[in-house]
Each structure stands twice: as C-alpha cells, then as structure tokens.
ROTORKOL-579981 format. One record per residue (C-alpha): x, y, z; residue in one letter; residue number from 1. Coordinates in steps of 0.05 Angstrom, whole numbers, plus 5000, padded with zeros to 4 digits. Each point is the difference from the previous one (the first is absolute). Layout:
X  Y  Z  A  NUM $
...
END
This chain:
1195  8692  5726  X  1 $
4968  4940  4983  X  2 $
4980  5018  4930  X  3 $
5069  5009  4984  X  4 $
5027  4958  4933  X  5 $
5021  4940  5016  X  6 $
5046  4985  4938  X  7 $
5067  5032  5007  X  8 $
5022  5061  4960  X  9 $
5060  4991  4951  X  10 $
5035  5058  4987  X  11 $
5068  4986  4950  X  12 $
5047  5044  4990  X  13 $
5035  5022  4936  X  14 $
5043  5050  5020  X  15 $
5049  5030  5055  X  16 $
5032  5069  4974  X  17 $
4995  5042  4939  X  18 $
5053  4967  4948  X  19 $
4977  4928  5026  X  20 $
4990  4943  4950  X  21 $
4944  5013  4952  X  22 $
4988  4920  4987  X  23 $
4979  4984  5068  X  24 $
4925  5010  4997  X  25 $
4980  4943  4950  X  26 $
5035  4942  5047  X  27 $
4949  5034  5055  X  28 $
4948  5015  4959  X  29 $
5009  4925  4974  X  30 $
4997  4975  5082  X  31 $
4935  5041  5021  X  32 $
4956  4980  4928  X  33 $
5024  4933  5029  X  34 $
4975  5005  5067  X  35 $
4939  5032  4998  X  36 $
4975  4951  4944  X  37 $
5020  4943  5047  X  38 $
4977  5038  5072  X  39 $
4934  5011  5018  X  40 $
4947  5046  4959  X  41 $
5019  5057  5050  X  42 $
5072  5003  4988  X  43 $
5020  5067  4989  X  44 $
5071  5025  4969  X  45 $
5032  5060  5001  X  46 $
5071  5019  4963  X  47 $
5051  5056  5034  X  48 $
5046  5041  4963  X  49 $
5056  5040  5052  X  50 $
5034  5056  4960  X  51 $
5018  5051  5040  X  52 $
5069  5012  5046  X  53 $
5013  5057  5038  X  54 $
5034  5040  4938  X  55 $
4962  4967  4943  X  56 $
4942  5055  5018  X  57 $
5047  5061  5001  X  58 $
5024  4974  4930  X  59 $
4930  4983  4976  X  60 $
4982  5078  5016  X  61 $
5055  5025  4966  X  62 $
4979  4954  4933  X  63 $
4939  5033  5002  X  64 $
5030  5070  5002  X  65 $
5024  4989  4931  X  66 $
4934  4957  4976  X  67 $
4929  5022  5036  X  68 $
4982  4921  4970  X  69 $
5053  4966  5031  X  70 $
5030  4991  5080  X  71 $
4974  4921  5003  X  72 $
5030  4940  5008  X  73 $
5046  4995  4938  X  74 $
4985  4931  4990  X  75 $
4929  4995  5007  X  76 $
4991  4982  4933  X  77 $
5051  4945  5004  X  78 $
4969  4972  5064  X  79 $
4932  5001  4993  X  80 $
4987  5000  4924  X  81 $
5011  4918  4989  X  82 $
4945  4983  5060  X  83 $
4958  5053  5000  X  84 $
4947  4968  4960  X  85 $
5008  4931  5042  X  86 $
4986  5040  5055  X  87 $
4937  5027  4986  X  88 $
4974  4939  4960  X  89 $
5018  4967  5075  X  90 $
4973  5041  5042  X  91 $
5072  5020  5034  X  92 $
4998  5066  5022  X  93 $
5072  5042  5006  X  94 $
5021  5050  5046  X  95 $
5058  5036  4994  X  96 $
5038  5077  5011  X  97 $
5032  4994  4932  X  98 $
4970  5069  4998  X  99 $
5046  5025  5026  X  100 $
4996  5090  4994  X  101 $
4950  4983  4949  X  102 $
4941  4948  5024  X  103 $
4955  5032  4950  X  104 $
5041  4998  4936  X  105 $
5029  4927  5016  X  106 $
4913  4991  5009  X  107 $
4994  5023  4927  X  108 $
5053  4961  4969  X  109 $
4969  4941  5031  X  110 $
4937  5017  4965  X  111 $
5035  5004  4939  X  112 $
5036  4934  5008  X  113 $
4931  4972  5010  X  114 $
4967  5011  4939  X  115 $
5065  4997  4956  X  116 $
4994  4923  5036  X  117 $
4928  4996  4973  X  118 $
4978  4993  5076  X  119 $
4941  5030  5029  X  120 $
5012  5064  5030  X  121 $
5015  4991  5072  X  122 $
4981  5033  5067  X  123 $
5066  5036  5018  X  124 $
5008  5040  5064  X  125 $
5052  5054  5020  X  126 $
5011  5012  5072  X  127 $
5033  5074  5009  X  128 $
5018  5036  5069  X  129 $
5077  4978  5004  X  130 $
5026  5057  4959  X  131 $
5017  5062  5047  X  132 $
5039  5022  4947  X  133 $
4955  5066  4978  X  134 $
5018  5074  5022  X  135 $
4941  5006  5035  X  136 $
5020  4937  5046  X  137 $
5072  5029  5018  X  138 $
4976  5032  5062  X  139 $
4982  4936  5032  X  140 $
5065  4980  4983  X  141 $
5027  5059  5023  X  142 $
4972  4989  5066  X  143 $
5039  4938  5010  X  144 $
5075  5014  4967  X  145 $
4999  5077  5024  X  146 $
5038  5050  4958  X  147 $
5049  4942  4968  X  148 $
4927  4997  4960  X  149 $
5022  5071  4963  X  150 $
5070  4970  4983  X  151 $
4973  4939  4963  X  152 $
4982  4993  4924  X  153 $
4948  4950  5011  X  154 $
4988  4946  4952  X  155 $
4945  4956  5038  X  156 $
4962  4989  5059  X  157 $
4970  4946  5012  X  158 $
4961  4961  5056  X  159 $
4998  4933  5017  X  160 $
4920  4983  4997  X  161 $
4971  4934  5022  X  162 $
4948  4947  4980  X  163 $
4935  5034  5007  X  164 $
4986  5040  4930  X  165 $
5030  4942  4970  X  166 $
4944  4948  5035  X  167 $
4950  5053  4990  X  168 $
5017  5013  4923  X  169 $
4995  4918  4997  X  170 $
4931  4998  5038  X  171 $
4983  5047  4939  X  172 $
5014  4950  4951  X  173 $
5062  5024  4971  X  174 $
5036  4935  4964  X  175 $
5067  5052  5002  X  176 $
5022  5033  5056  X  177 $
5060  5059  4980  X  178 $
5033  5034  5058  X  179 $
5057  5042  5011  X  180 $
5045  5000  5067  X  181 $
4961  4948  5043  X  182 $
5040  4958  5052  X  183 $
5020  4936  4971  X  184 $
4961  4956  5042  X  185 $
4936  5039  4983  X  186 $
4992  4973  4932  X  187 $
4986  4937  5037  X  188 $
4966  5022  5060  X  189 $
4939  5033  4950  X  190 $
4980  4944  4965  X  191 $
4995  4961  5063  X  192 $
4959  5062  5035  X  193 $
4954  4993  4938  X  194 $
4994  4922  4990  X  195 $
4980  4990  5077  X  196 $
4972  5057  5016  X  197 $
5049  5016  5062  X  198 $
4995  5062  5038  X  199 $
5049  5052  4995  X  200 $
5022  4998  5078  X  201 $
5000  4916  4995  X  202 $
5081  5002  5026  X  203 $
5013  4935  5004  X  204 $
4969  4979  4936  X  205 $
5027  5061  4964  X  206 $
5072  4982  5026  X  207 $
4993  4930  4975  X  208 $
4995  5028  4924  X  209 $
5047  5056  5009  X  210 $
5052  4947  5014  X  211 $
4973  4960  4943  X  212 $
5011  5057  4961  X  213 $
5061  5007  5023  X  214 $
5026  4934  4979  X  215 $
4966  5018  4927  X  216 $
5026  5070  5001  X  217 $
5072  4982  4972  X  218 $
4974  4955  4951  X  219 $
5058  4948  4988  X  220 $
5031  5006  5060  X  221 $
4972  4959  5042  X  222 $
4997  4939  4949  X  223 $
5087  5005  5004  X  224 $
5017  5055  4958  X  225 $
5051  5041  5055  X  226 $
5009  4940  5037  X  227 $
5041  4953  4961  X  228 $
5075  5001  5022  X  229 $
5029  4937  4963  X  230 $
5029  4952  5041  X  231 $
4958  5030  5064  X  232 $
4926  5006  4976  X  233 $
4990  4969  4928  X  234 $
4948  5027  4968  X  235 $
4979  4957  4932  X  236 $
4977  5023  4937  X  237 $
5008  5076  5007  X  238 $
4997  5021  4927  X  239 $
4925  4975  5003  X  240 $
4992  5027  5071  X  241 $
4922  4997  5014  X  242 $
4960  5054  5039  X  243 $
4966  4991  5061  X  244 $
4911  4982  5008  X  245 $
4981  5011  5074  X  246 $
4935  4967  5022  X  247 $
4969  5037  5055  X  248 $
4933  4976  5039  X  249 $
4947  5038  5032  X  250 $
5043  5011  5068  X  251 $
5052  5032  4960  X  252 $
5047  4932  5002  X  253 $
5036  4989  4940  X  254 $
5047  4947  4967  X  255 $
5052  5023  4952  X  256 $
5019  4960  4939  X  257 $
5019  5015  4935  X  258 $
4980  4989  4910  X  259 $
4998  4936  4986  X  260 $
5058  4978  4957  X  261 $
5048  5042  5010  X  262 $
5079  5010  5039  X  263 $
5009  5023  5072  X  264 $
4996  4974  5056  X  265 $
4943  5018  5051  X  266 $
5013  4967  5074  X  267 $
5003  5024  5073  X  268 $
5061  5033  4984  X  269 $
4987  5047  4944  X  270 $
4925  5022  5043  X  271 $
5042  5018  5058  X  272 $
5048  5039  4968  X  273 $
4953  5033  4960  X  274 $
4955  5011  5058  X  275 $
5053  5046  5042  X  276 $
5020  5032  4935  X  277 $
4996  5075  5011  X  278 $
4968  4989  5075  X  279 $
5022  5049  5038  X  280 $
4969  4973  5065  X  281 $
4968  4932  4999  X  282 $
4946  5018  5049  X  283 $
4987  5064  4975  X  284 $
4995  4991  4921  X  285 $
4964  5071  4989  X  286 $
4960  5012  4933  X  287 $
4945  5044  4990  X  288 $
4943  4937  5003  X  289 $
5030  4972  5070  X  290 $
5063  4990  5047  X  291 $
5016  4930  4981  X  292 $
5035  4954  5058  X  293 $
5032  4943  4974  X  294 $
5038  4987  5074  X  295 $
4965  4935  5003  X  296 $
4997  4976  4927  X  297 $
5003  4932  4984  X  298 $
5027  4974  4926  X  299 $
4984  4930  4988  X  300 $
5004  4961  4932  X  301 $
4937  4960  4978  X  302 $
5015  4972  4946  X  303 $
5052  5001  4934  X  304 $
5014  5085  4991  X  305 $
4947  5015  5054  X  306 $
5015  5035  5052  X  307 $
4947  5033  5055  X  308 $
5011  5054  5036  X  309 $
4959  5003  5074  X  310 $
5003  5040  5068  X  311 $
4994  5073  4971  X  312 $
4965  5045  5046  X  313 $
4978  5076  4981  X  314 $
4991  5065  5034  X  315 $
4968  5059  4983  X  316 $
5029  5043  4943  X  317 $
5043  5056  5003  X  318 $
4961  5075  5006  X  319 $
5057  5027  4943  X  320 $
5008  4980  4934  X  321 $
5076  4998  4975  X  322 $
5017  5050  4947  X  323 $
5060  4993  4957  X  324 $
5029  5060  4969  X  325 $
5048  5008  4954  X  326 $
5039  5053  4971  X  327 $
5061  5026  4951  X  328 $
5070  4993  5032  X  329 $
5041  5018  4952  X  330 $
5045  4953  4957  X  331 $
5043  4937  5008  X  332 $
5055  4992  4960  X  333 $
5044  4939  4989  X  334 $
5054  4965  4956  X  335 $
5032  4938  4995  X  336 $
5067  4975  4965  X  337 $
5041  4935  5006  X  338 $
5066  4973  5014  X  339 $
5023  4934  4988  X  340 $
5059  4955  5008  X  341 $
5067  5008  5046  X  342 $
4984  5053  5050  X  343 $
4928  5021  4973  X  344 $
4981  5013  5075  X  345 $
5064  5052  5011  X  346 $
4982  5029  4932  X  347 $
4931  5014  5021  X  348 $
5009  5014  5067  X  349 $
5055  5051  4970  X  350 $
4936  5029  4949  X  351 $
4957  5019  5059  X  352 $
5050  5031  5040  X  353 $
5012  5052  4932  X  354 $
4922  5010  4999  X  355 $
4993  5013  5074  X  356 $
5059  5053  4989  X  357 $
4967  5032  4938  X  358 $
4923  4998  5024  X  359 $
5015  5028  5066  X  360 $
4936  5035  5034  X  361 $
4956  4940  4969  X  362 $
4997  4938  5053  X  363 $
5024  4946  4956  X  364 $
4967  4918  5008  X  365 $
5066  4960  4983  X  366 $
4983  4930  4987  X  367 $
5055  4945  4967  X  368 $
4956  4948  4973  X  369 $
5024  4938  5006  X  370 $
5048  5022  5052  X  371 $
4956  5029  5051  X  372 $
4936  5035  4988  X  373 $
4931  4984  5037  X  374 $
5039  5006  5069  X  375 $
5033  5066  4985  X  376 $
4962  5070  5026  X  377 $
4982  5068  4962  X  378 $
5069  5030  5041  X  379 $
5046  4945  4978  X  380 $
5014  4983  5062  X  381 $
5002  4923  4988  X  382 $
5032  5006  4939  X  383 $
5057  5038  5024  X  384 $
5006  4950  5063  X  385 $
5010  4937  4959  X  386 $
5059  4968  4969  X  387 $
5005  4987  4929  X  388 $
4973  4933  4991  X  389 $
5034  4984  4927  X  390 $
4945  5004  4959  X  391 $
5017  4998  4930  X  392 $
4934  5019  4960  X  393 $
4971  5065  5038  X  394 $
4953  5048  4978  X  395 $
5001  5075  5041  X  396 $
4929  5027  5016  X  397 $
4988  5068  5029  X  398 $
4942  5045  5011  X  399 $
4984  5064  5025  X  400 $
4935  5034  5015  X  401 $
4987  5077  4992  X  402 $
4953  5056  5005  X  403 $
5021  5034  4922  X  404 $
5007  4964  4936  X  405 $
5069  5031  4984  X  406 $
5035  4977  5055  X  407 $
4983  4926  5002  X  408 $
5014  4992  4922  X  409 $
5074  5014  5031  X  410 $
5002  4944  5019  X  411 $
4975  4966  4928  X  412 $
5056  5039  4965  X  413 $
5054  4986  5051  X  414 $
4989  4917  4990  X  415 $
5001  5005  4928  X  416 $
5068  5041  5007  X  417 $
5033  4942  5027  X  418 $
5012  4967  4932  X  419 $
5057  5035  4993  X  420 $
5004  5043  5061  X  421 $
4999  4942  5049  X  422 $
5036  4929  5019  X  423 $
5019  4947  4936  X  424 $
4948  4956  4975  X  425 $
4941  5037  5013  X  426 $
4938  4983  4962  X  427 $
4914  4983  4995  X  428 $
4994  5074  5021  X  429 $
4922  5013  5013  X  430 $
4972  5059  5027  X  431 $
4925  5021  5030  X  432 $
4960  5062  5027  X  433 $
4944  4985  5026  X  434 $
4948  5045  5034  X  435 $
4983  4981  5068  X  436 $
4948  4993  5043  X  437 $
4995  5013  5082  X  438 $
4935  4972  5038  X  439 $
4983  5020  5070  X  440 $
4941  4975  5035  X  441 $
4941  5016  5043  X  442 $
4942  4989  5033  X  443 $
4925  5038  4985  X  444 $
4936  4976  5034  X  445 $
4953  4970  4962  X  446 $
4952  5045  5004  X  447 $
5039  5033  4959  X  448 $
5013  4968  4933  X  449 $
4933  4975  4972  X  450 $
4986  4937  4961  X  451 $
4960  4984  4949  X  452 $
4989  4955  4947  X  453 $
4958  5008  4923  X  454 $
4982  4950  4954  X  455 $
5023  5025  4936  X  456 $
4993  4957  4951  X  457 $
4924  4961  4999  X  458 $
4965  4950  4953  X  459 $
END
C-alpha cells in the first residue's frame, strides 16, 4: 500500500456518553484548526461525537414514541451548534451515532442548524441497519431468545454495526456522518478505512484504530477524568478537563494526546487504564470491524501528554453481529428519609425493619447511607450481619422492583408513612417510580441485518 497517505489522521474527540459536557468541542476544534494549518497540505481532521450507552437507545426509542421528530441525542444542539460552522469552513469532518433511534431526524436538524448558522448546506449522511426494532424483524429475534421473545414488550433492538458504511458514506463525500448503534471504536475505525484506503479484512491495521478508538471512545477518560484519586493519582485542572486528539498513520499506529490548553492529565497511566476499560479479553477484543489483540501492546510516552500505543495485532472479525435488546420490566420504586444525631443508625436501622414487616411479598434493597451502603446486597444480608458502626447522620434507602404499578407504589406510600408512623427524627423524605428497562442479548449473522448508508442532505 504504497500510495497510502503519509500524513497522519487526527481524529479528536468531543464526547464520551449522552449527558457529557457540551463545551468540549471548541478546545478540540481549536487543537485540529491548529494543526492542520501548521502540518503538511495533506493533513486531514476528523471530529467524533460518542452518545450512545447501552440504555440511552431504549430511552431514545421511547422519546420518539411520544414525538415522530425527536429520539436523538438530546444535546446535539448544545454540542455541535458553537463549531459547526468552524468545522466546515475547516474542512473537519464529524462522525458520530448521536442519532441515536432517529439518524434521519437528528440529519434534518443538522440541516436546519446549518443554514440558521448562515453555512453552506452540508453533505450529511445517515447510516441505518442497527435498528431490529420493527415487527417485521421480531422473528429473527425470535429465533435467538425462543418463546421468552412472546413475554417481552420490546422497546429496541439494536445491532452493533462496524466501520464500513461509515468509510463508504465518507468515500461519498459526506462532511457529516449520523449513525445510530455503531460500536464505539467504529466511529474511528471509518474515517481511517476512508482516509487510507484500507481494506476491510486489513486485521492488523483495522485493530490498530479500533484500539485508537477505543482510547477516544470515552472521551475524557483517558486524559484523567475517572482516574484521579487525591493523594494516589492527582489529576490537575479537572474543571477544564480537555478531550482527547488521536493521531493515527497509515499502518494504523496512533499517538494519543489531548486540546491544547486545557486540565487533565494524559500519561502512560491514564492510556493503560483506559485501554483495558471494558476488555473483556485482552487478546480477544471482539467488535464487528476485527478481533483486536492487545496481548503484546506497548505504551510508551513521547513527549509532554503523548502517549503511543504499539504491538496491537488483529484477527478476523466475528461472523455475528451483537444485538442488544431491551424491553419493559416493570417498575422500580424507592424512598429515602434521614436520621441524624445520637443513635440515627438504631433509628434507621429500626425504620427498615417496620417497612420490611409492612411490604412483605416485595424484596426490599436496605441501604443506611453513611453507615453501610455500596457493600450491602438486594437480600440484606450484609446489612443485617454488621454491627452498628455509630453513625450519627444516616439517610435509609430502599428499593423494590415489580411486575404491576400498584404494588411497587407500596412501597412509596409506606416511606412517606414513617413521619409519624416510624422512629423520632425522621425527615428529607423523597420518593421515585420509575419504569424500568430489562436488556438481553444476542447474536444474528450478518447476513442478516443489512447496512446501508444515504446522503441526505447535498449542496
């Protein structure tokens, strides 16, 4: 592949879940303008957004129940809308699955953004063939959850698609790239297919930018934010945390860094632990694009925030695409009061033993906040086994799960009797019922869910 691009690719990242920071594009949008004017005439830039989580779909369908217009990112607006123009005047093409259940509609009000920006109307693709969600899909899914299919009130389907309509939408000329449930690491993987031209069974190279991706895929994280532990790992500057730029050459070889100007910290420690983050099996990384092996992987910095990453090896992709499905399962209920001063633990210790006595048949979460919580279990097991430890400002938390509305708002009504049916002191009572949401995975050939992409929106 000799006629491969020899400038690196730089691919920043501005996001790392739905509900991220919406300021964190202009500090990378600020860094690429910046190093494609000072890199050579080929530089090319490309600007990631990751939205999605494994729920955020299931909630993004059920938005656009209610609203045929909405079930996109909810803060597309907020993210994009201040460097959208930049990014176009620039040349910096973004990829992203803020779309969420709705690719199309998130397309549209991208359009709209456009011209209310004064911009030229940009080439925006949708790539579609995630959502299994349709009645005339459930028998595929059928075939792979057997008859619990019939039980479940479905909400979404989705499966996790790779690189390719991505790098073939780009290799189209779209300047916007809108997806729904891709993996993570393909919204890194694609513009690296399209900039050098790599084949689709190219393993090793294709591993190199899925873990690239990877390190990208959380946005912050891997410049300090979930690292810092004061005293242990100090982390500077977090209230200005920036967001990571990878640089990745022609051999898929990349060096992470981060916006110029901005908190964090970016070093050999926050690339590792970002790089085993949600790994299930080092030399087996599965995605639908390859089987990354980072067994051998070498992180080395080279120079101030630089880190490179080395020694990944790929393997041919999986035959399956994962599906996620998720479903209704009924309602979680919980409440909350507190008890301070002399023998607030014994008072609310004393609380949840009255609301296991009056909710019996529901399987109560106990939890004595600032006593002992995070270590208890859904039986109370630990709760019951440990001593009182003295704790004089505790707050009770319980929760229950069940099938019918009616008999988890019990468990509302019973908290809120404590005022004057329970221990002294009580007090802060706050209740919640929430809807909830099961998912169950599976696998379907890929044969089976076809991909596609449109350009949508065209000069």
């Amino acid at each position: 592949m000799s006629n491969l691009p020899a400038s690196p690719l730089l691919v920043g990242c501005a996001a790392g879940f739905s509900g991220d920071r919406t300021d964190a594009a202009g500090p990378v949008v600020d860094t690429l303008i910046a190093r494609m004017q000072h890199g050579p005439s080929e530089q090319r830039a490309f600007l990631i957004f990751e939205t999605l989580a494994e729920r955020t779909l299931a909630l993004a369908q059920l938005r656009r129940r209610a609203d045929p217009e909405a079930g996109y990112e909810p803060l597309l607006d907020a993210m994009l809308r201040p460097v959208l123009a930049r990014c176009l005047a620039h040349g910096i093409r973004i990829v992203s699955n803020f779309g969420a259940a709705n690719p199309r509609a998130a397309a549209r009000h991208i359009a709209r953004m456009a011209r209310e920006l004064g911009v030229a109307a940009p080439r925006i693709a949708v790539v579609e063939g995630d959502d299994l969600s349709a009645p005339a899909q459930r028998a595929l899914l059928r075939e792979q959850l057997g008859a619990e299919m019939d039980r479940m009130r479905l909400v979404s389907a989705n499966a996790y698609i790779g690189a390719e309509p991505i790098a073939a939408a780009l290799d189209a000329g779209a300047q916007i790239v809108v997806c729904g449930r891709v993996a993570d690491p393909s919204l890194t993987v694609g513009p690296a297919m399209s900039h050098f031209g790599w084949r689709s069974d190219d393993w090793d190279r294709l591993a190199r930018a899925t873990m690239a991706g990877h390190l990208l895929e959380c946005g912050a994280q891997v410049c300090g934010g979930y690292f810092a532990d004061p005293g242990y790992k100090e982390v500077p500057g977090l209230e200005a945390i920036g967001f990571p730029i990878a640089e990745i050459d022609a051999d898929g070889l990349c060096i992470i860094g981060k916006a110029d100007a901005t908190g964090g910290l970016l070093s050999e420690a926050t690339v590792k632990e970002q790089l085993l983050y949600e790994v299930h099996d080092p030399a087996a990384y599965l995605t639908p694009d390859v089987v990354a092996d980072i067994g051998d992987a070498e992180v080395s910095a080279v120079g101030p925030e630089r880190v490179a990453l080395s020694g990944v090896r790929g393997h041919a992709r999986p035959a399956d695409y994962k599906v996620n499905v998720c479903y209704e399962g009924g309602w979680l209920a919980e409440g909350e009061i507190s008890y301070a001063g002399a023998r607030a633990e014994a008072r609310a210790r004393l609380a949840a033993d009255i609301l296991r006595k009056r909710l019996a048949g529901l399987a109560l979460r106990v939890d004595l906040i600032g006593a002992i919580s995070i270590f208890a279990d859904d039986a109370g097991r630990m709760l019951d086994a440990m001593p009182e430890s003295g704790a004089r400002d505790v707050r009770l938390r319980v929760a229950a799960t069940h099938e019918e509305r009616g008999e988890a708002e019990r468990l509302t009504r019973e908290v809120m009797a404590l005022y004057t049916c329970g221990p002294a002191g009580g007090g802060g009572v706050r209740t919640a019922l929430t809807p909830r949401l099961n998912t169950r995975s599976c696998l379907l050939p890929r044969e089976q869910v076809p991909v596609r992409f449109e350009i949508v929106e065209a000069a």
